[in-house]
C-alpha positions as CSV (number, residue, x, y, z in Angstrom):
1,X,200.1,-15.6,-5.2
2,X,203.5,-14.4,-4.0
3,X,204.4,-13.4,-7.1
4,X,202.1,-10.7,-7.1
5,X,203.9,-9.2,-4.0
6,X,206.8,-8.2,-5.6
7,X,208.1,-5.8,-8.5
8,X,210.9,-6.3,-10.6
9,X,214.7,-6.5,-9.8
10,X,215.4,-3.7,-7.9
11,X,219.3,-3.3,-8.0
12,X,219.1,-0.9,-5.2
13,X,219.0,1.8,-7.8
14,X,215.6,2.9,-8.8
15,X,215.6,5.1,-5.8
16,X,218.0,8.0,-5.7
17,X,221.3,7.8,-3.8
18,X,221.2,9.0,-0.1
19,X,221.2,13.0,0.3
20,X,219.9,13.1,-3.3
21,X,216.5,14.1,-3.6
22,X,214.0,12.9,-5.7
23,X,212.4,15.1,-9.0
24,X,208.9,15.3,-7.5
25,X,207.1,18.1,-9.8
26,X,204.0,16.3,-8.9
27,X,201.9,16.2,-5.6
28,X,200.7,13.0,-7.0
29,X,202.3,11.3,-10.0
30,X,200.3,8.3,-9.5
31,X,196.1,8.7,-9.1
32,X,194.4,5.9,-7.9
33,X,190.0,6.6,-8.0
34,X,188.9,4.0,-5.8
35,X,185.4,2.9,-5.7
36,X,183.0,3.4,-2.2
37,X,183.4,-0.7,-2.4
38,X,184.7,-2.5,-5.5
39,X,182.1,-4.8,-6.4
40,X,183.7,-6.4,-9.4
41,X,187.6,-7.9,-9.4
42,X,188.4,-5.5,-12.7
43,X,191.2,-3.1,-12.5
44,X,191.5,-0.4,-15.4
45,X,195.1,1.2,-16.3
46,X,195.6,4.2,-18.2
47,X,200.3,4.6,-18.1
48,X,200.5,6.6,-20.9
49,X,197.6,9.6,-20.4
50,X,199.8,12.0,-17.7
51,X,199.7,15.6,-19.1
52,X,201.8,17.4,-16.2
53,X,204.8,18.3,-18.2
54,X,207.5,19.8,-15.9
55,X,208.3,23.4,-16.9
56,X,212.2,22.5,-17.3
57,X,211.5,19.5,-19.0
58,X,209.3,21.4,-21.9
59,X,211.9,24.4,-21.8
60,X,215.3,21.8,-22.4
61,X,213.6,20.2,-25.0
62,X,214.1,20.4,-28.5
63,X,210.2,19.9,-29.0
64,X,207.3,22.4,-28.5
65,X,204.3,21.6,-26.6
66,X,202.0,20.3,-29.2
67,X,205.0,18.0,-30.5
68,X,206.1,16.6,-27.3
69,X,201.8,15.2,-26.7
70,X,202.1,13.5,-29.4
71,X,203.3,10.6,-27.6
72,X,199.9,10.5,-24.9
73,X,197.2,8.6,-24.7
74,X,195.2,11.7,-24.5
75,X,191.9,12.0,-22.4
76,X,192.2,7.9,-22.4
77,X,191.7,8.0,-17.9
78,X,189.0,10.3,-19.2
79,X,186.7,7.8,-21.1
80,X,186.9,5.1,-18.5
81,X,186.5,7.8,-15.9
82,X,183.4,6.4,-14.5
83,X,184.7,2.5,-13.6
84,X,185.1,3.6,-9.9
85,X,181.1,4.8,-9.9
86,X,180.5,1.5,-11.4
87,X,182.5,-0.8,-8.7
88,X,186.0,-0.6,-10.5
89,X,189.4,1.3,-9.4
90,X,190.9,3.5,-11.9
91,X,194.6,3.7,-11.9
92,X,196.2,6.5,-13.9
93,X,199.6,8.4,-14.3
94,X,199.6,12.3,-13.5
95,X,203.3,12.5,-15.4
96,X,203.5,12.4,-19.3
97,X,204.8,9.2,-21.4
98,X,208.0,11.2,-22.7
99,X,209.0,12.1,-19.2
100,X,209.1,8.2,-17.7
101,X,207.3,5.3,-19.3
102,X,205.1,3.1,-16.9
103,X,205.1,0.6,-19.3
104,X,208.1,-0.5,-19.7
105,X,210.7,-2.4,-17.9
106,X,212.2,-0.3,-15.0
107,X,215.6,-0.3,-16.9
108,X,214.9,0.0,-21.0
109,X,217.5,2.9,-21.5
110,X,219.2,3.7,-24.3
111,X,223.3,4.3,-24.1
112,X,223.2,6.8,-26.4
113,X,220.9,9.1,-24.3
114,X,223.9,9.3,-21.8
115,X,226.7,10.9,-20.7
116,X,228.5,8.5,-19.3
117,X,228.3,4.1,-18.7
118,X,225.3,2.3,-17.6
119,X,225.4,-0.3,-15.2
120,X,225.1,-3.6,-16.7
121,X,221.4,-4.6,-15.3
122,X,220.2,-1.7,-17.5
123,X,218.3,-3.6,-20.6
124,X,219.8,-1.7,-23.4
125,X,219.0,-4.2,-26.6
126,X,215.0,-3.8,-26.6
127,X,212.9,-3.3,-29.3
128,X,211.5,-0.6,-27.3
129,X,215.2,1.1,-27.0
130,X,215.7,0.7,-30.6
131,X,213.0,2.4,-31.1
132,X,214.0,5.2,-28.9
133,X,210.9,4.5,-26.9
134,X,212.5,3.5,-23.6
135,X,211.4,4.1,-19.9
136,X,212.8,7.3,-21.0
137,X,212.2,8.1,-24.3
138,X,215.3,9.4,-26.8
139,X,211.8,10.1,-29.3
140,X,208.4,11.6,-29.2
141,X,205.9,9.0,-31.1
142,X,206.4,10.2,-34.2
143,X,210.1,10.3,-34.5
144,X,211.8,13.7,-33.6
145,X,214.4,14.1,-30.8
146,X,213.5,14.8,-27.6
147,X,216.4,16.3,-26.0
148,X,219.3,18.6,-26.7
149,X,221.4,17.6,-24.5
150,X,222.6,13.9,-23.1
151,X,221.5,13.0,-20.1
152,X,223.0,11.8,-16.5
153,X,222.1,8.3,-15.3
154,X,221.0,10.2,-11.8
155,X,217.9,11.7,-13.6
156,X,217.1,8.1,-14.8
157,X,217.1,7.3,-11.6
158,X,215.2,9.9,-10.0
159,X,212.1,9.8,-12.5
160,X,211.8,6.1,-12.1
161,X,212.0,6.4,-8.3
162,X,209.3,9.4,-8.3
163,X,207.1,7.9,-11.3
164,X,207.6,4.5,-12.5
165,X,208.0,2.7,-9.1
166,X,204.6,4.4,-7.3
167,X,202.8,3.5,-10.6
168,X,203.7,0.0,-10.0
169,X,203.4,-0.1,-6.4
170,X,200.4,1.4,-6.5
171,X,198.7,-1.3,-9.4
172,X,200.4,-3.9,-7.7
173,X,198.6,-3.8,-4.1
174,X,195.2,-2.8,-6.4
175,X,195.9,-6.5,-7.9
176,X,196.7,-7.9,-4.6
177,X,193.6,-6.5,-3.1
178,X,191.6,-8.0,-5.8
179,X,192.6,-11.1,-5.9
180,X,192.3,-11.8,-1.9
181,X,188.6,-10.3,-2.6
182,X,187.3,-12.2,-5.1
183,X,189.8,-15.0,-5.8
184,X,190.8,-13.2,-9.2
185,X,191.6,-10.4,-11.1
186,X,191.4,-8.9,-14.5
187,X,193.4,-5.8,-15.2
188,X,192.3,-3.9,-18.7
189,X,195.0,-1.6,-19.7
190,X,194.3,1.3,-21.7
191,X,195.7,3.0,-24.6
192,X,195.1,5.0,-27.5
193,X,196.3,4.6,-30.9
194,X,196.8,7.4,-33.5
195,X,195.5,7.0,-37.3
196,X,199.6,7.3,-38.4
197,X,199.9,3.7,-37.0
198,X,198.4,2.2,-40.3
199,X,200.8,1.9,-42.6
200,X,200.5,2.9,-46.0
201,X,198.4,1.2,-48.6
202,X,196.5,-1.3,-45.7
203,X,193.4,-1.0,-44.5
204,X,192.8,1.3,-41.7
205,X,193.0,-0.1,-37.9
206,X,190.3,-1.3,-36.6
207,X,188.4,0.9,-33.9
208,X,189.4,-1.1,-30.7
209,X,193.1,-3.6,-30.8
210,X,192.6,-6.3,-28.1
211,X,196.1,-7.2,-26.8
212,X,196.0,-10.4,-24.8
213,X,199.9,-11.0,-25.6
214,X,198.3,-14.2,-27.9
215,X,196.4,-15.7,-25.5
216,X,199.6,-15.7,-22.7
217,X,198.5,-13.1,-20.4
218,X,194.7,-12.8,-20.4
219,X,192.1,-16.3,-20.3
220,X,190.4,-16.6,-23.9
221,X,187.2,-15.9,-22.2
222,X,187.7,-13.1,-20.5
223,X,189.3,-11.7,-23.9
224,X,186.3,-13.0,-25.8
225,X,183.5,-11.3,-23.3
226,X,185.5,-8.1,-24.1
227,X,185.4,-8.4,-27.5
228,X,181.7,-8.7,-27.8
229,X,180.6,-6.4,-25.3
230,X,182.7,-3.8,-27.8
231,X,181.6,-5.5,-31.2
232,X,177.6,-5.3,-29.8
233,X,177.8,-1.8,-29.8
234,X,179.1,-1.4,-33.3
235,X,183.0,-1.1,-32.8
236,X,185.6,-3.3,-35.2
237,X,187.2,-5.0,-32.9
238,X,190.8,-7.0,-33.7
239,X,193.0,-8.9,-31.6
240,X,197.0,-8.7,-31.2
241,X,197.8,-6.9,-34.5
242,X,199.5,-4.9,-34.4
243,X,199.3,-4.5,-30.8
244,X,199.9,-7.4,-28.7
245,X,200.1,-5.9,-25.5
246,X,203.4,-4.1,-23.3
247,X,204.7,-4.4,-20.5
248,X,201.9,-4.4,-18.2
249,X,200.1,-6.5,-19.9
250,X,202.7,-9.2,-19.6
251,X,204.2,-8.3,-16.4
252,X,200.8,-8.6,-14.5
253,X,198.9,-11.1,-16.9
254,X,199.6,-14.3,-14.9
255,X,196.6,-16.3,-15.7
256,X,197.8,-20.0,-13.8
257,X,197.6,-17.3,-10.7
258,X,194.1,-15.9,-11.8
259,X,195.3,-12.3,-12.7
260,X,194.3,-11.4,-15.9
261,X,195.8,-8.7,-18.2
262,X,194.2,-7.3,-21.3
263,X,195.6,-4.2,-23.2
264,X,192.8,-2.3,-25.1
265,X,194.2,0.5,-28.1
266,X,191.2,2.9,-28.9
267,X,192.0,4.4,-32.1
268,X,191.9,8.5,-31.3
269,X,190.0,9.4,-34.6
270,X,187.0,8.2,-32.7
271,X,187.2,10.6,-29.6
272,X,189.8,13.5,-30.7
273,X,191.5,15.5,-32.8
274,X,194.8,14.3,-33.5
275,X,196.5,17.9,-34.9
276,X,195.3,20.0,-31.8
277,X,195.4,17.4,-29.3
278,X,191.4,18.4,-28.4
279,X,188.2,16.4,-27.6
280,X,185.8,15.8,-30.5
281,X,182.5,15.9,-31.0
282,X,182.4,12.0,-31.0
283,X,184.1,12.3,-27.0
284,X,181.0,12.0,-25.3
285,X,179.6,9.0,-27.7
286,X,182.6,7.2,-26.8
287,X,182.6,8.1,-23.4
288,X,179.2,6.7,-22.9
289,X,179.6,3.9,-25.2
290,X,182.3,2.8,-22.8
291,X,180.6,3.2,-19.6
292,X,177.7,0.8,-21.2
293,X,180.9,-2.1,-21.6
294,X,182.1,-1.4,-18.2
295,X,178.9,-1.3,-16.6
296,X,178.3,-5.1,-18.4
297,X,181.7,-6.1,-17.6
298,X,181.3,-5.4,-14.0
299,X,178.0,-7.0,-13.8
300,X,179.3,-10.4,-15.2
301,X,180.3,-13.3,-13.5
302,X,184.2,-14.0,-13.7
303,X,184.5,-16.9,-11.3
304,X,185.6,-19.0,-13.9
305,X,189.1,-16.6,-13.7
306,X,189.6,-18.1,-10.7
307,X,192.7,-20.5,-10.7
């Protein structure tokens, strides 16, 4: 299980030089709800839900408000919010996706966004940076620049040393603690994923995409008791497409080591309005419809996870 004790590379650079300080416009970028005792070895995620925008980040931007949320997850920690009262921790980031993306590598950045070189461990030939949709995003979700300006590699570095890294340090002892529990661990990720993401002329998504990154980083089983605990209560349920799962999901998923990792997309018609960025009327239908699948899901028996 040593792998689990360790992040990625760290390159002595994902914390600010000495004498520089840290962006911290957060008291806690990372919030971590704990149950009294966890009781089952699950572990939810929610990366991408953070809605503390710093104030100079919305005011240099070339995006308002409304435009710039369009890249959350919103309300996502919201739904699961009662795994900790059913024997779960909840892990989930206070800062917002555009600012610094927890799931991603530590280094996806895009050469364009900067003034000046990189250093060569950055990862700068991603799909993720092609897209624009690096650990710090060139692009909101739907396309439009984010900044007006280039930016220095020193604000890289400060976000990822005040966001990404206490994400990861934080889910990584959470997955350490589990498994010396209960001899395993199965971490569900959570996402949202907007209506736009159906391409024209297909058939809409599905109400729930289980990522398992093709049966790599998540047991069939454990997959398969998540897909009918979902499909029992009426959701359409797909796997993989056209979400496989990101970077948590394959970081952590290390199955031969008994951690599991299962991303889960909720499509936001269900629980929001996608235009105003607001809860729905069908919020607390989901919200409870949820709580039922956890509530199963942490009653189950997941020894068979064990390595």
């Amino acid at each position: 299980m040593a792998a689990m004790d360790t992040l990625p590379p760290r390159h002595g650079s994902d914390a600010p030089p000495a004498g520089r300080p840290a962006t911290r416009p957060w008291a806690e970028p990372v919030r971590v709800e704990r149950p009294a005792v966890q009781t089952a070895p699950i572990i939810f995620s929610s990366p991408h839900s953070g809605r503390d925008y710093p104030p100079a980040f919305v005011d240099q931007s070339r995006l308002d408000m409304a435009t710039l949320r369009r890249s959350e997850d919103s309300f996502v920690e919201e739904l699961f919010a009662s795994a900790p009262t059913l024997g779960c921790p909840l892990i989930h980031a206070a800062f917002p996706r555009t600012w610094c993306d927890a799931n991603r590598e530590p280094w996806e950045l895009d050469p364009g966004m900067f003034a000046g070189p990189l250093p060569a461990y950055v990862n700068a030939a991603s799909p993720r940076v092609g897209a624009g949709l690096g650990t710090i995003a060139r692009v909101v979700s739907t396309g439009e620049a984010i900044y007006r300006r280039k930016l220095t590699f020193e604000e890289a570095e400060a976000r990822i040393a005040s966001c990404w890294r206490p994400f990861h340090v934080a889910l990584a002892g959470l997955i350490k603690e589990t498994l010396q529990r209960f001899g395993c661990c199965l971490l569900i990720d959570c996402h949202s994923m907007p209506s736009h993401a159906s391409p024209p002329g297909r058939e809409r998504l599905p109400d729930v995409v289980l990522g398992d990154a093709h049966g790599t980083s998540c047991d069939g089983s454990a997959t398969l008791r998540v897909e009918e605990a979902l499909s029992r209560r009426g959701l359409r349920v797909r796997r993989n497409e056209p979400y496989a799962g990101g970077y948590v999901t394959r970081h952590y998923g290390r199955p031969r080591e008994g951690v599991h990792a299962l991303q889960i997309e909720l499509a936001r018609r269900l629980y929001m309005d996608e235009l105003r960025i607001e809860r729905s009327q069908g919020f607390g239908q989901l919200q409870a419809l949820l709580t039922d699948v956890i509530s199963e899901l942490a009653a189950a028996d997941w020894s068979s996870l064990k390595p």
